[in-house]
N, C-alpha and C positions, 0 to 999 in steps of 0.2 A: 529840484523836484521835477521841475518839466523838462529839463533832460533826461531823468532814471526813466519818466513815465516813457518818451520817448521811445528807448533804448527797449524798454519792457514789452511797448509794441510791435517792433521792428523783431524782437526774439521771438515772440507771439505768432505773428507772421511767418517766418520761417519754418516754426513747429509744425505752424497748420498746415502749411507748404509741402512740406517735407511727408504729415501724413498721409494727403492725398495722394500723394506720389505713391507711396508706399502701397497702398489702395489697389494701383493701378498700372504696381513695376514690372517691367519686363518679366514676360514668361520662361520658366526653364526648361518648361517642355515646345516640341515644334509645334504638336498639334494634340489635338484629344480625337477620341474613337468612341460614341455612344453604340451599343449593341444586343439586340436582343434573337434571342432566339423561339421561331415562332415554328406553328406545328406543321411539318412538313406534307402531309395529307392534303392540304389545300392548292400545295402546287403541281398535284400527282399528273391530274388528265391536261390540264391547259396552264402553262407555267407562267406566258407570257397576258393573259386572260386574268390569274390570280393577282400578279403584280398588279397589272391594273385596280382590282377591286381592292387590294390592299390600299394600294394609294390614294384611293376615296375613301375606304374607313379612315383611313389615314388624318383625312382633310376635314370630315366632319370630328372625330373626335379633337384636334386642333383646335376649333370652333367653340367645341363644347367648353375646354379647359381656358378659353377665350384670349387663346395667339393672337399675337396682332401683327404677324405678317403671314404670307402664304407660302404655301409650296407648288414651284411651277418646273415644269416638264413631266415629262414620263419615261417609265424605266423603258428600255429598249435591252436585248441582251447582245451583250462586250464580251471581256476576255472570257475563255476558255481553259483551262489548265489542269494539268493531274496534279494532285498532291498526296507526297509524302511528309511524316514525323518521325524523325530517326532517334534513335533509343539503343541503350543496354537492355537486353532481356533478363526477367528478372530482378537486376538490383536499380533499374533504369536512372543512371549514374545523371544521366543528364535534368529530366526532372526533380527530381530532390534537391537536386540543387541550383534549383529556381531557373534553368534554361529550357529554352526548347530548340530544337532545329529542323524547320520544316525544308524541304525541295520543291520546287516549283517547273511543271515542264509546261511549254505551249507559248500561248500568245506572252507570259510571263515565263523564263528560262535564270530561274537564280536559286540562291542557297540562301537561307536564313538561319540567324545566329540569334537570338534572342535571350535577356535577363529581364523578370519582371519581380514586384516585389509592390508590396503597400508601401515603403517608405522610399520618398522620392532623393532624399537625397544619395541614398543607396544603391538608388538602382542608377542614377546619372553618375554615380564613382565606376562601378564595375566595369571593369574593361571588355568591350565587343568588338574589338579593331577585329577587320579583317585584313587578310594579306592578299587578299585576288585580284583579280582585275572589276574596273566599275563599284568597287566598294561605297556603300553610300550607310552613313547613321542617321540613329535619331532617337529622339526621348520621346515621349508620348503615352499619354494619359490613357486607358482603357477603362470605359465603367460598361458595367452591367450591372441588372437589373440588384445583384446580391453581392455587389464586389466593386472595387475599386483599385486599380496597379498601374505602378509606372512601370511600362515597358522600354527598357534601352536595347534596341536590335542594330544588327548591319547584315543588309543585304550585297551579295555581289555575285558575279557570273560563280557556274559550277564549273569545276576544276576541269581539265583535260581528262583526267582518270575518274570524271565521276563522281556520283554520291563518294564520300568516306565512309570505306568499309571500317576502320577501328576507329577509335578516341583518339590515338592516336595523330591519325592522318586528319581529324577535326581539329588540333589542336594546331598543325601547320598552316591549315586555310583559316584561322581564327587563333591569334596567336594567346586573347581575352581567354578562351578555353583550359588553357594551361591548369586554373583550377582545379581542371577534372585528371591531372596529369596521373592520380592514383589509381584508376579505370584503364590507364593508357591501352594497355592490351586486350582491351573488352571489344567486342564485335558492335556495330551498330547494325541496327537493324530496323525495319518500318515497323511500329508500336501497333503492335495487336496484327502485324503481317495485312495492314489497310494500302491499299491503293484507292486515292478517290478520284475523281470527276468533279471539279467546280466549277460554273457555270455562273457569270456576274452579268446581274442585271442593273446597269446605270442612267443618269440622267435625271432627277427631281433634284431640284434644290431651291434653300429656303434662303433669302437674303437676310440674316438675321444681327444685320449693322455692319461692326468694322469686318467680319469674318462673314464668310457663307459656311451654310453646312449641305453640302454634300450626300445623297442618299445610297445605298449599294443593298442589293438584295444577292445571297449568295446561297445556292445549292448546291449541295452535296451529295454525289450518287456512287456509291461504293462498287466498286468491283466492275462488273460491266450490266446494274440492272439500269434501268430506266425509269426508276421509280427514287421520287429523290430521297434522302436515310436523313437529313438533314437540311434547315432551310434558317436562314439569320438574316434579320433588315437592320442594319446600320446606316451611320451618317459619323460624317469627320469635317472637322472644325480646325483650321491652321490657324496657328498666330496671326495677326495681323502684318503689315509692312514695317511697325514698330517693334513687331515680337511684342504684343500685348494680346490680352483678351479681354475686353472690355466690358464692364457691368452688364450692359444689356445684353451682352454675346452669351455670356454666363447665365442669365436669366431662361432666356429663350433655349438654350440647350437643356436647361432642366424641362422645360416645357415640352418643348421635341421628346424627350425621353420619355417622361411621364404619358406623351399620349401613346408612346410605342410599348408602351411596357401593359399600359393596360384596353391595349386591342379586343376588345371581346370575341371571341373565336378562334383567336389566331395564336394568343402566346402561349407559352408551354409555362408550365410551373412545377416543380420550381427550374428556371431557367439557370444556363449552366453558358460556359464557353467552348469554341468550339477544340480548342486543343483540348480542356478538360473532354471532352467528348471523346475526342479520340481515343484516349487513356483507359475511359470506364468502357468502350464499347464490348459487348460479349463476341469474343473472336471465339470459332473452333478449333482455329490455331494456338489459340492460351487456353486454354476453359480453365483453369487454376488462376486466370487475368496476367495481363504481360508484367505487370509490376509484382512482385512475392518477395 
C-alpha cells in the first residue's frame, strides 16, 4: 500500500511537472508585433513634436490601466525607406492567396515574401524559402486592434534585375511562391500604382521581464507630398534566450496594447493594417479599385 501510494505521487509529480511545462513551452513563433494605427493629422506640422506627446499619452494612459513597469526613451527618427507592394492587377493573384510582397529601398534595401494566416500552424508549414542572397525567416505573431495572424516572411537582398516584373520571375527569387505558378505569366505591378515614403521613428522601450518591448512609430507619405497619408505606433516583443515568452511578458503586452489602442485622440477606428491599407487606398490609377 505505501509503495502504490508512493508510486501515485512520484506519477502526480510528473503530471504537474510536465503541465507547467507545458504552460510555458517554447515558442513557435520568434517574436510578436503589437500594432495600431493612429490618425495621421496629428503628425502633419511637427512629426518629431507629435511623437513626443504621443509618448506621454502614451505613459499616463499606462498608469491609468495600472502597468507596473515604464516606458523609457524617446522616439528619435531612423530609417528612411520607399516602399513598394507588388501585385497582379485585377485578379491580384498574390493577395487571395494570403501573401504579400513588399520592396524596400533606402537605409533598408530588400524584397519581402510574406504568408499570413489566423492559424499558426499553417502559416509555419508554408513554404517562404528564398533563393537570394542574405535570406533570413521568421514566424511571427501580428495583432491588431480587430485581428490576429501568424505571419511567416523571408526577407533577402533584391535581385540584380530588380523588382520581378512577372510571377514568374517571383517564383525564382522565392522558390515557396511556386503556389502561384498558375498566374506565372501575369505582370506584377505596385498595388493601386503607390510609391510611398516611410519614415521610422525609434527608441522607447518598456522592460516588461524576460523580453522587452520595443516601440516604432512609422509614417507614410505617398507620392512626393509632405503630409503624412498614414501614421502606425507599434512595439515587438522577441522570444526570450529560451525561445519562451513568459506569463508576465504576455500579461504586460496585453497591457501595452490596450493602452495603445485606446489613445483618446489618436486612434482611428475602426483600425486596419497597413498592407490592408494599401489594397483599399482610392488610386486614380484603379478607380474601379486594383483588385476586380
Amino acid at each position: 500500500m505505501k509503495k502504490s501510494l508512493v508510486s501515485s505521487l512520484i506519477v502526480a509529480a510528473a503530471l504537474a511537472g510536465t503541465a507547467a511545462h507545458a504552460a510555458n513551452a517554447p515558442a513557435a513563433v520568434d517574436s510578436k508585433e503589437y500594432k495600431v494605427l493612429l490618425d495621421p493629422s496629428r503628425f502633419a506640422s511637427n512629426p518629431a513634436s507629435a511623437t513626443s506627446t504621443l509618448l506621454s499619452d502614451l505613459s499616463i494612459r499606462l498608469s491609468n490601466l495600472g502597468f507596473d513597469k515604464t516606458v523609457t526613451g524617446n522616439f528619435t527618427a531612423s530609417k528612411r525607406d520607399t516602399v513598394q507592394y507588388l501585385d497582379t492587377a485585377g485578379t491580384c493573384a498574390v493577395r487571395s492567396n494570403g501573401y504579400a510582397v513588399r520592396l524596400r529601398n533606402g537605409d533598408d534595401t530588400d524584397i519581402q515574401f510574406k504568408f499570413s494566416h489566423p492559424d499558426e500552424e499553417l502559416s509555419a508549414a508554408t513554404v517562404v524559402t528564398g533563393a537570394g542572397k542574405k535570406a533570413s525567416s521568421k514566424l511571427e505573431t501580428d495583432v491588431s486592434p480587430a485581428n490576429l495572424v501568424y505571419s511567416h516572411s523571408t526577407k533577402q537582398n533584391q535581385a540584380d534585375t530588380g523588382a520581378p516584373a512577372k510571377v514568374s520571375n517571383l517564383i525564382t527569387e522565392f522558390p515557396g511562391a511556386s503556389t502561384l505558378s498558375t498566374y506565372s505569366s501575369q505582370s506584377l505591378v505596385p498595388v493601386n500604382g503607390l510609391t510611398i515614403t516611410q519614415q521610422e521613428y525609434e527608441g522607447p522601450v518598456s522592460d516588461i521581464g524576460a523580453s522587452k518591448a520595443k516601440f516604432t512609430v512609422s509614417l507614410w507619405y505617398v507620392g512626393t507630398s509632405n503630409t503624412p497619408a498614414l501614421a502606425e505606433l507599434s512595439f515587438e516583443v522577441a522570444a526570450d534566450s529560451s525561445s519562451y515568452f513568459t506569463t508576465p511578458v504576455l500579461t504586460r503586452s496585453q497591457t501595452l496594447m490596450k493602452a495603445m489602442s485606446s489613445l483618446s485622440g489618436w486612434t482611428l477606428s475602426p483600425s486596419t493594417t497597413k498592407t490592408a491599407w494599401v489594397y483599399n487606398y482610392a488610386s486614380s490609377a484603379y478607380p474601379n479599385g486594383f483588385c476586380n
